[in-house]
C-alpha positions, 0 to 999 in steps of 0.5 A: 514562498518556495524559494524562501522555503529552500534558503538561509534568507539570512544569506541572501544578498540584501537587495534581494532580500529586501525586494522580495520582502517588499513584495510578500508585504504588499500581496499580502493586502491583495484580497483588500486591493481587490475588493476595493476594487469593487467600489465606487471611486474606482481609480485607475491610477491607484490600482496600476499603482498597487500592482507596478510596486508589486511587480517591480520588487520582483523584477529588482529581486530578479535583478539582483540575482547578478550578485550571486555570480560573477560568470559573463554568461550567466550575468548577460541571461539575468540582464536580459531577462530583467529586460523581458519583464520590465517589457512585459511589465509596461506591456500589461498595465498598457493592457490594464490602462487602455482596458479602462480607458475603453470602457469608459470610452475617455481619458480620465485625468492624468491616465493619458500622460500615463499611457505615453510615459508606458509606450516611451518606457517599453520603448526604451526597453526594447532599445537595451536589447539592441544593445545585449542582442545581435540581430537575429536575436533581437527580431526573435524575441522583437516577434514574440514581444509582439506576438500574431496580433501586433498589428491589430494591437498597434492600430487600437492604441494608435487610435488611442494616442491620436484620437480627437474625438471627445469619445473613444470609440474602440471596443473595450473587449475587443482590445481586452481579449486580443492584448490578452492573447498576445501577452500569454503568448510573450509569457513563453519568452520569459520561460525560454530565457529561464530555461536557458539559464537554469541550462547554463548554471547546470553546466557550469555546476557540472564544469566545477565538480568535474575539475574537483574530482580531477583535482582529488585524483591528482593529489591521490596520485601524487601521494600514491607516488611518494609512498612508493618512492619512501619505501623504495628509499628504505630497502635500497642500497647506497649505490642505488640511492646515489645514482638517483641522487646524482639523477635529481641532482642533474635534472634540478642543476640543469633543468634537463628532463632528458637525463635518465636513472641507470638502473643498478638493481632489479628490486624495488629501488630498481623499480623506482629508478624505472618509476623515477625515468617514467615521471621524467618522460612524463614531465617531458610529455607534459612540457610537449603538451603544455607547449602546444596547448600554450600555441593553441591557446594563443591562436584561441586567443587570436580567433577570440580577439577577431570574435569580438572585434567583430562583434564590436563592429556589429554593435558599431553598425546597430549604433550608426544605424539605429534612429535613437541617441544612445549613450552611457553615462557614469556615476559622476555623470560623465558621458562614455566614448560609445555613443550611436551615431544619431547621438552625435549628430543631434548633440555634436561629437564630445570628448569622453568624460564630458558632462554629460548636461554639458553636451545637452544643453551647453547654452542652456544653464537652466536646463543643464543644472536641471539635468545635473541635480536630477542625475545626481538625486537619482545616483544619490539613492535618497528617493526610490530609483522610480520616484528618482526616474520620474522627475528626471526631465522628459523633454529637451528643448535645442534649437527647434529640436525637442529630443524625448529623454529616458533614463535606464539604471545600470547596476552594479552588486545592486547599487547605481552604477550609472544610466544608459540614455535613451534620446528620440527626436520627437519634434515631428510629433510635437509639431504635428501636436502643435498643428492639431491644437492650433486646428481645434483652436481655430475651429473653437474661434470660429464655433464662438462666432457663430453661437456670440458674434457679438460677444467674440466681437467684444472680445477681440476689439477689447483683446486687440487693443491689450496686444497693442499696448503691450507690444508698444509698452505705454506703460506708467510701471511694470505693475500696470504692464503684468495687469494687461497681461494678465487681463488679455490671458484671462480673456483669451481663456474665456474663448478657449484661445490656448495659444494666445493664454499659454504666450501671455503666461510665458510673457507674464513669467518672463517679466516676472523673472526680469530676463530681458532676453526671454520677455522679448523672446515671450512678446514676440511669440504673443504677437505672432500666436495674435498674429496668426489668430487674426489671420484666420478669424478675421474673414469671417469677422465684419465691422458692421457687426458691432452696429446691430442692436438686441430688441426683444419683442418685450421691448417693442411692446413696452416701447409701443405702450409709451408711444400710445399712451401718449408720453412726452418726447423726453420719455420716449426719447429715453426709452428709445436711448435704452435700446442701444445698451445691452440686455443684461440678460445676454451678458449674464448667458454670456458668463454662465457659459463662460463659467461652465466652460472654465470648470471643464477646463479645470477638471470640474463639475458644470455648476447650476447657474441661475440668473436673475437680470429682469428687463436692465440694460447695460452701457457700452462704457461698461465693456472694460468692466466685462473684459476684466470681470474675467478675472472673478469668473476665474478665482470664482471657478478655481479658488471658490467651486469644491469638488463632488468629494468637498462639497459631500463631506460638508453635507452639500448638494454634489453641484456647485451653485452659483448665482449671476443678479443684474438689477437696478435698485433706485439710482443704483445699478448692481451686479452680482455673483454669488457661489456656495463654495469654499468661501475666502480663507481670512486667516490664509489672506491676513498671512499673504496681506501681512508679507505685504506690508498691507492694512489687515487688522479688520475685515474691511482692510483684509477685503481691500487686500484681497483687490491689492496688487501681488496678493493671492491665496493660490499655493502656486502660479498657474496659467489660471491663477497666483499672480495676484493682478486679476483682481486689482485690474478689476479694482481699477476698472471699478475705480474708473466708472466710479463704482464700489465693490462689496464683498460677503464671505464665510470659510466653508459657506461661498463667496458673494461679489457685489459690484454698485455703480452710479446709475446712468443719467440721461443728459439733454438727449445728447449723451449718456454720462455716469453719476458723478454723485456716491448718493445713488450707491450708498442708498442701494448698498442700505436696501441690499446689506437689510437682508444680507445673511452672510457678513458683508465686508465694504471695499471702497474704491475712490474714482479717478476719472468720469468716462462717457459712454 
């Protein structure tokens, strides 16, 4: 307010005009923001937000100062003053992020890439005064950056970046008050530099008024001069007048100063001839000095010229030795001569002028485009310069090399001028990344066979299997290919197995894509992550495991009941064949750890399961059914549980709810998963049915729809859902054992799946077979569908072969 108070705001420069407006505007909602502050639904990212627009309106306006000067000087103070508080900046909402962090003891989601895009920024920052400071300048303000407590600082955010643990550990106030410290320590930097600014536009205020005085007194001078020369013309003789025109006559014909007036007379015209010889011997004088000023400022010249060749040579030897590719890139993208000698020895030497995604990526086109268009949004200026930096890539994949990218903007009169880039070779870190998460994926594996040996064991025999066929490619069509790929990512997901998930959704991508190269480049990484997973689980696995048998003391006592009443061999028979199925119990255990598992994956509220399984057992021929049943577990978690926020402005319970039934209702065997969520969008999937050329004009036809191949309700492919493939895989299982599936749905009020199978008949003692017969199902579907509140849809699925168990 103060400086606008002393200024025309009209005559200000635009941009700075502009910047400092943006930021009166949005101070002004300040008291708003902080009493906002105060309540529930608190966000970080919303608040850090707020004030980095704040902030960085002031330091563009600061920026934007260099339009009202052209001094060398001056323009290299206000460039690096802008870098001290773009520093500063990243340092405080370092501050703010990790005070919150710390409090709540977690990263809360979205605030971790956050913090490392600040810590990469600062860097990146600190790297321009490399560039505008020799050495001793730099560890100077480098000392102050960092301030008495750097050290403690960098082990708290070091603990920060690296921890495993699920709960940070470092005390909040511990950290706030220490960073807080620090930061009113670095705040003496920026009124160092403005001082030093504020001193060197002084001195050049004082430089200009000192050559103006000098100038009126030259001009002064001379009219002085020719007042005396007028009169003395007027009052002399015509000898006196010819002998000083013959005078001027020989020093304008000859050029020679040397020549003097003889002096004819005492009176004022004599006093001009002596006026008239002075100002020749001064003219001579002055020809002497400005000679020699010509020669002293040609050895000025000189010592300048080897003054920056000098300073050349140390900016030469901070670019050789400086870890980090530096380089300038113009308005059309070209990359300049300068460049640090990490630079080129990351990305080959090049010729000036070059593309600069050509030396990038020159075999990658993807990546090379990707870099182009978004250099070419950010000097466009369509979007804001931060919303343009932002979707700039992070990360280049060469080789086996990963390289962090940062863009710095470099302004001309305020408008984009070209970048500076900022290139660090991070693979080490990734690696180190990489060998953590394949640690922690390990000892996930392994925490699974210790809580569900048979449960992992089921899984790894039915995942194996999958491996195999994709790697062998027995497939009939690429559909029934994506379907075991998109089976073994949603089984491998269940058991938390991120490597084996993230292969398979890079081979699903490929295939989809239809590159050759890269689908072999994506199945062979899959066969080594299997590979690797095999290798370390595989000890601890044995295959007598499989061979035990689940008896609980309800079934003993009800098999010894049977035994002592005296039944017939037949029913004792029976009962005993039922023991060597699962209890269903364990399987739906199974899946509600599954099911809350998945929603922490996804950033979601546990949900309140219940279950309802009674004393049914389930076939072995049923394991196919489970490994797909994956797949509804998935769209259950991701497509039908609402968030605290959803589930409130509908006037539901905070906590999802859902609902697992096995049960055997006459010669029928069902199962059930029930929620009370967002429901099935028909609308949305009569759209996606439509574009398919699918049957949509009744409900039932939408249903089937809903287990067609290539048909989802996602918005985009993520590695849990949107290729539309899980769910006909689970069609096609059904269709195997003979079953049917059901589906009741209503928009706002949750999703019920009912899955009806023939109910196993036992056969001469000898083996189990599933009913060939549709009676047992349609008998059970007339009991189930009596007390139905939703409206129930019915998905036949007509059976293509009899499996035995």
């Amino acid at each position: 307010e103060r400086f606008f108070g002393q200024r025309d705001e009209s005559k200000l420069p635009a941009k700075l005009k502009r910047e400092l407006a943006t930021a009166r505007q949005r101070l002004s909602h300040l008291h708003e923001r902080r009493a906002k502050a105060e309540q529930e639904g608190f966000r970080i990212d919303e608040h850090l937000g707020y004030y980095s627009e704040i902030n960085d309106s002031l330091i563009g306006a600061t920026a934007a100062l260099t339009q009202l000067t052209s001094d060398g000087e001056t323009l290299m103070i206000i460039s690096r003053l802008v870098a001290t508080l773009q520093v500063i900046e990243r340092s405080s909402r370092q501050h703010a992020l990790l005070s919150y962090v710390f409090g709540k003891r977690e990263f809360p989601p979205g605030t971790f890439r956050s913090f490392v895009t600040l810590i990469t920024d600062r860097d990146a920052y600190m790297a321009t005064f490399r560039i505008f400071e020799d050495e001793a300048g730099f560890r100077r303000i480098q000392a102050k950056l960092e301030g008495p407590h750097a050290r403690q600082i960098e082990a708290m955010r070091k603990a920060a970046l690296e921890t495993t643990d699920e709960e940070l550990t470092v005390d909040a106030a511990e950290w706030f008050e220490t960073q807080r410290r620090n930061l009113q320590a670095v705040s003496g930097l920026t009124a160092e530099t403005l001082a030093g600014l504020r001193l060197t536009a002084a001195g050049k205020v004082a430089a200009a008024r000192q050559a103006i005085r000098l100038g009126i007194g030259l001009v002064l001078g001379v009219l002085v001069i020719s007042a005396l020369l007028a009169a003395g013309i007027a009052r002399s003789t015509t000898r006196s007048v010819r002998v000083l025109v013959e005078a001027t006559e020989a020093v304008q014909r000859d050029g020679d100063f040397e020549v003097r007036a003889r002096k004819t007379s005492r009176d004022e015209l004599g006093l001009l001839t002596d006026a008239f010889n002075d100002m020749l011997a001064g003219i001579q004088e002055r020809d002497r000095e400005l000679r020699a000023h010509r020669e002293n400022l040609e050895r000025a010249v000189v010592a300048r010229t080897r003054e920056l060749s000098q300073r050349n040579e140390q900016m030469r030897l901070v670019l050789d030795n400086v870890e980090q590719g530096l380089v300038t890139i113009d308005r059309e993208g070209k990359l300049s001569p300068e460049c640090s000698r990490a630079f080129e020895r990351w990305f080959g030497e090049f010729r000036p002028g070059t593309s600069f995604g050509f030396v990038l990526a020159p075999h990658d086109l993807k990546a090379k485009w990707l870099l182009e268009m978004s250099y070419k949004q950010l000097i466009e200026d369509v979007l804001p310069v931060e919303l343009a930096l932002d979707q700039m890539p992070k990360l280049l994949v060469r080789g086996d090399r990963h390289y962090a990218l940062s863009f710095t903007p470099v302004l001309h009169d305020g408008k984009m001028d070209g970048a500076l880039l900022v290139a660090r070779d991070v693979s080490a870190e990734i690696a180190a990344r990489h060998a953590d998460a394949v640690q922690r994926e390990k000892i996930r594996a392994f925490e699974h066979v210790m809580r569900d040996r048979h449960g992992f064991l089921e899984f790894f025999g039915e995942a194996q299997g999958l491996v195999e066929r994709i790697r062998d490619g027995g497939f009939d069509d690429r559909v029934e290919e994506m379907r075991a790929i998109h089976t073994l990512k949603g089984i491998a997901a269940v058991f938390d197995l991120d490597s084996v998930v993230g292969a398979a959704h890079e081979l699903e991508q490929a295939l989809a894509d239809g590159e050759r190269g890269a689908k072999e480049a994506a199945l062979a990484e899959l066969l080594a992550r299997w590979h690797e997973l095999v290798v370390h689980v595989a000890p601890v696995l044995d295959d007598d495991a499989s061979d035990g048998l689940v008896v609980s003391r309800c079934d003993l006592e009800a098999l010894l009941a049977v035994v002592r009443s005296r039944a017939t061999h037949e029913t004792i028979e029976r009962r005993l064949a039922r023991l060597e199925h699962e209890p269903a119990e364990l399987r739906l255990k199974r899946i509600e750890e599954q099911l809350k598992r998945l929603a922490r994956r996804l950033g979601k509220p546990e949900p309140a399961v219940s279950i309802d399984a009674g004393e049914v057992r389930i076939p072995a021929a049923f394991r196919t059914f489970w490994s797909s049943f994956a797949h509804v577990i998935r769209n259950v978690v991701d497509h039908g549980m609402q968030t605290e926020a959803e589930r409130a402005e509908q006037g539901k319970p905070p906590q999802n709810r859902i609902e697992l039934r096995a049960r055997e209702d006459g010669n029928a065997l069902i199962f059930e998963l029930a929620d009370d969520g967002r429901g099935i969008d028909w609308n949305l999937l009569e759209r996606k049915a439509r574009g398919r050329g699918l049957p949509c004009e009744t409900r039932a036809e939408l249903a089937r729809a809903l287990f067609a191949g290539g048909v989802s309700t996602a918005y985009a492919v993520t590695y849990t859902s949107g290729r539309g493939v899980g769910m006909s895989a689970v069609r096609e299982v059904c269709a195997a054992l003979n079953g049917e599936i059901f589906v009741e749905s209503e928009l706002g009020r949750g999703t019920r799946f009912r899955f009806v199978f023939p109910l196993l008949e036992h056969s001469g003692g000898e083996v189990l077979r599933i009913a060939a017969s549709r009676a047992p199902i349609a008998a059970a579907l007339r009991r189930a569908n009596g007390d139905a509140t939703l409206s129930a849809i019915s998905l036949s699925v007509r059976p293509r072969r009899v499996p035995s168990a």
